[in-house]
C-alpha positions as CSV (number, residue, x, y, z in Angstrom):
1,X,95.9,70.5,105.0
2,X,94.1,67.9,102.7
3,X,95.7,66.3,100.2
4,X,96.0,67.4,96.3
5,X,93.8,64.8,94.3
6,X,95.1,63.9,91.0
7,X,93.4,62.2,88.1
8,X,96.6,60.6,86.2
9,X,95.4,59.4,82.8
10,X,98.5,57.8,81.0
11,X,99.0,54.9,79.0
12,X,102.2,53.7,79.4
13,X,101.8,51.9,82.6
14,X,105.4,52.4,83.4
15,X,105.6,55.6,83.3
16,X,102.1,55.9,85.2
17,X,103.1,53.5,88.1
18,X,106.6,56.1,88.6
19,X,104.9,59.4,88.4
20,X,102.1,57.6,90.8
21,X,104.6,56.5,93.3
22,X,106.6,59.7,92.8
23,X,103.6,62.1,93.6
24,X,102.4,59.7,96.2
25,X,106.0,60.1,98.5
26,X,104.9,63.8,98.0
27,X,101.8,63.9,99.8
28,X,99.8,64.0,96.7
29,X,96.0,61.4,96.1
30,X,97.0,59.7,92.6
31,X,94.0,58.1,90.8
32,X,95.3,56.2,87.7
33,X,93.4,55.9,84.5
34,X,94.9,54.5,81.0
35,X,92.9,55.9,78.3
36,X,90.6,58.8,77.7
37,X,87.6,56.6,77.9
38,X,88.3,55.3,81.2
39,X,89.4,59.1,82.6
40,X,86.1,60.5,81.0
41,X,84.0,57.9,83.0
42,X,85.8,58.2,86.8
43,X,86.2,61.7,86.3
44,X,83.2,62.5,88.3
45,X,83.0,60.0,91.0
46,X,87.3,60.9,91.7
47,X,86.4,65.1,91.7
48,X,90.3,65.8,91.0
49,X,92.0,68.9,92.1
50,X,94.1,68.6,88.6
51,X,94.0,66.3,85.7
52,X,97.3,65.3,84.2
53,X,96.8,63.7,80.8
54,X,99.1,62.0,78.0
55,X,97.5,63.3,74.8
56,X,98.4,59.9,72.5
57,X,96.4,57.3,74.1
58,X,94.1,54.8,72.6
59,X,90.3,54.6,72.5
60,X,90.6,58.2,73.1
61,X,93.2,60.6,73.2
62,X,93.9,63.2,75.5
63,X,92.5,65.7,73.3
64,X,89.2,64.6,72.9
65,X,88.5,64.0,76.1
66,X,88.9,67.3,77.8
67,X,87.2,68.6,74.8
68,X,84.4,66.5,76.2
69,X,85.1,67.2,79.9
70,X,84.9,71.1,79.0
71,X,81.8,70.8,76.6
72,X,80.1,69.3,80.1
73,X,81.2,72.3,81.8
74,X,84.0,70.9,83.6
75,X,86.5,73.5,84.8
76,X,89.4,71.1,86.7
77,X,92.7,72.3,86.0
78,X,94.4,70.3,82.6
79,X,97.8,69.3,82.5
80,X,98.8,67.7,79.5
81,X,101.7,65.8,79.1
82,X,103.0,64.6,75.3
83,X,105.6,64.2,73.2
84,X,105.1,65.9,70.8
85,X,106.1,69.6,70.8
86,X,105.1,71.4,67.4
87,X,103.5,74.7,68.2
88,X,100.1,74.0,66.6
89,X,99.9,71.0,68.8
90,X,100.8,72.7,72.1
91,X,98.1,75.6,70.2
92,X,95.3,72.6,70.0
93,X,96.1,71.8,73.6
94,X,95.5,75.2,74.9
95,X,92.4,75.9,72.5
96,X,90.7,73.0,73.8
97,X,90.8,74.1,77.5
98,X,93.9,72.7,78.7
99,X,96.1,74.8,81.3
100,X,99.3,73.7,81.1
101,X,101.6,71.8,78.9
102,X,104.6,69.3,79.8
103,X,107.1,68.2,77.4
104,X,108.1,64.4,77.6
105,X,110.8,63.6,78.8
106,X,110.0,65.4,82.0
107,X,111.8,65.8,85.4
108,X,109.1,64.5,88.1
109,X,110.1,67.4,90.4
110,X,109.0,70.1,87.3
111,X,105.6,67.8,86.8
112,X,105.6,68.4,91.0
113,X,105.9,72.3,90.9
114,X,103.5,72.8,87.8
115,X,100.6,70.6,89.4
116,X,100.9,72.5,92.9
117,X,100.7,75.7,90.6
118,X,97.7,75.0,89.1
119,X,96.0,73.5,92.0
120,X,96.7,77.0,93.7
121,X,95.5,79.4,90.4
122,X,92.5,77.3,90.4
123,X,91.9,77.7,94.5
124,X,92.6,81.7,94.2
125,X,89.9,81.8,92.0
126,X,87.6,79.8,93.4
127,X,84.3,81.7,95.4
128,X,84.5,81.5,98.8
129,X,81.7,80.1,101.0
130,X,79.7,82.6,102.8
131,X,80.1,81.6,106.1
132,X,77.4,81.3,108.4
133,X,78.9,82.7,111.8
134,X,78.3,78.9,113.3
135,X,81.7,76.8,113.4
136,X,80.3,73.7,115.3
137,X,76.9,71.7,114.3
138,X,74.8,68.7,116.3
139,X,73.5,66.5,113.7
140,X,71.8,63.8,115.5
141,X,75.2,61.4,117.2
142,X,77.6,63.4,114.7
143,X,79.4,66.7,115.4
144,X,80.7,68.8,112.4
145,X,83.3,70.8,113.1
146,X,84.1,73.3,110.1
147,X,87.2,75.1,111.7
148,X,89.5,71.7,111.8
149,X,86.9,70.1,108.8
150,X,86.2,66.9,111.1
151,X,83.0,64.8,111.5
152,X,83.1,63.2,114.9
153,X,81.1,60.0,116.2
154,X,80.7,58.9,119.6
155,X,84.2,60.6,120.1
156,X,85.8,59.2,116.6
157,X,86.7,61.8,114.3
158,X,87.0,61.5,110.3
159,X,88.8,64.4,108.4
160,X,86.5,65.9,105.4
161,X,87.5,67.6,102.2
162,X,86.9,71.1,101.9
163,X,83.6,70.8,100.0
164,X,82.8,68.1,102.1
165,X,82.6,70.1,105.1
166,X,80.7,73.3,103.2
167,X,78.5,71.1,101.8
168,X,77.1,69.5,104.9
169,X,77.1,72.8,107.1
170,X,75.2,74.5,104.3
171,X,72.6,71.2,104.9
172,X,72.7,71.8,108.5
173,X,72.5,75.5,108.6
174,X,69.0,75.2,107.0
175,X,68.1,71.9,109.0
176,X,64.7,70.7,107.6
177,X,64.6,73.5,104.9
178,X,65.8,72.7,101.4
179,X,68.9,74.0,99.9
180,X,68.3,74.6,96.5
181,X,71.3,72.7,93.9
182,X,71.9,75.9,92.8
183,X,73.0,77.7,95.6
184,X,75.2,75.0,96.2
185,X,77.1,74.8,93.2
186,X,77.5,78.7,92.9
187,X,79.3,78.9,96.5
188,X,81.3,75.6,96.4
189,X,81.9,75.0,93.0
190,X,81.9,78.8,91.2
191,X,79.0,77.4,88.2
192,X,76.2,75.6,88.2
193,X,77.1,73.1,84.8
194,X,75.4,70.3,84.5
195,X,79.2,68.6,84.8
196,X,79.6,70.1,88.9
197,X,75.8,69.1,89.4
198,X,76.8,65.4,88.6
199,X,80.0,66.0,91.1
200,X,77.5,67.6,93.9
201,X,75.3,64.3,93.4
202,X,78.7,62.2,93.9
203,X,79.6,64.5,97.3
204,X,76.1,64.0,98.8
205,X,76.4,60.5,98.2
206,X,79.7,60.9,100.1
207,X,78.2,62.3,103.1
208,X,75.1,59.9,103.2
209,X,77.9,57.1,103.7
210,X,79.5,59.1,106.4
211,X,76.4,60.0,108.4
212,X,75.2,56.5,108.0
213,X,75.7,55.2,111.9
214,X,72.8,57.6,113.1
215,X,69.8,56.2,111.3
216,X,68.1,59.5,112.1
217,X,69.9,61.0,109.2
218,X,68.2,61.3,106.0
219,X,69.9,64.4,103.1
220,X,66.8,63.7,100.8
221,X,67.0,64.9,97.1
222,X,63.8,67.4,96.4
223,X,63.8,66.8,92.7
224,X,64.4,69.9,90.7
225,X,65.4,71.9,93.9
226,X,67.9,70.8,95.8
227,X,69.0,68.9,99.4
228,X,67.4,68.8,102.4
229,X,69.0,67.5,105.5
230,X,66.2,65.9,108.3
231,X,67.1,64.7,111.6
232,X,63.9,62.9,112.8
């Protein structure tokens, strides 16, 4: 099973560095940001399962910044953590696209539960990839396996994500044909917004790193349509 990403944007480094290390001895990815700047910026290039955000922070609150993540059409799951506790605040949270709402002081294991819910809400409603019938793919000195999600090399396997794996056996199901941005975003991602065509972009990037032995490989960007993977 892969492991649950999590963007943690807090500003009390204290408090970041235990619920870090706490999530961490649970299996969980923790990427640490300490304002709502810095989260805004990295949001794209981490591609969290959840966010977990302190609402007072400087530079830029919590607030504002998923109000920006959701005006770019970002749909992560929003945890918000804060002291504060008066019902038009917890009200604001929810209005501005936030999911959940954690009361400081917190126990980690209640922090633990409500991320692993909202990792699974969001998955249940996430469309599923057509599949294509194929499970195995040659492309060029790589295999793709999409049944155990591994990309193997001479014999070395490297685990992908989820979307990893769709994402390059959509490419190689239409070897040399283009696979329109689109398409892509509808069956891996549920929208096309132009906040999950900035996460595609980061995830083909990915993948050009990871095919990157076999100089064969090119996933070329037909501008305005969408990916196409060659094998020459």
């Amino acid at each position: 099973m892969n492991k649950i990403k999590v963007l943690l944007v807090e500003d009390e480094a204290s408090l970041a560095l235990i619920i870090q290390q706490t999530l961490a001895t649970q299996g969980f990815e923790v990427v640490t940001a300490y304002d709502g700047e810095e989260g805004l910026r990295i949001m794209p290039t981490v591609c969290p399962d959840v966010l977990v955000a302190d609402v007072m922070m400087p530079r830029m609150d919590g607030f504002e910044m998923v109000k920006r993540l959701r005006k770019s059409g970002c749909t992560t799951p929003v945890l918000f953590l804060t002291a504060r506790s008066a019902i038009k605040d917890v009200v604001e949270g929810f209005e501005l696209g936030g999911d959940d709402y954690l009361k400081k002081p917190f126990s980690m294991l209640e922090l633990i539960v409500r991320v692993r819910a909202l990792v699974q809400r969001a998955s249940a409603s996430r469309p599923q990839p057509v599949s294509s019938g194929e499970t195995v793919f040659q492309i060029g000195q790589y295999t793709l396996n999409t049944v155990n999600q591994t990309l193997s090399h001479f014999g070395l396997a490297e685990e992908l994500s989820n979307r990893e794996s769709e994402l390059l056996r959509m490419l190689a199901t239409e070897k040399y044909q283009v696979v329109s941005t689109h398409d892509i975003l509808m069956q891996l991602w549920g929208d096309d917004s132009l906040y999950n065509g900035r996460s595609l972009q980061v995830f083909i990037t990915k993948l050009r790193h990871k095919l990157e032995k076999d100089p064969t490989i090119k996933i070329t960007n037909v501008r305005g349509i969408g990916y196409k993977l060659i094998v020459s």
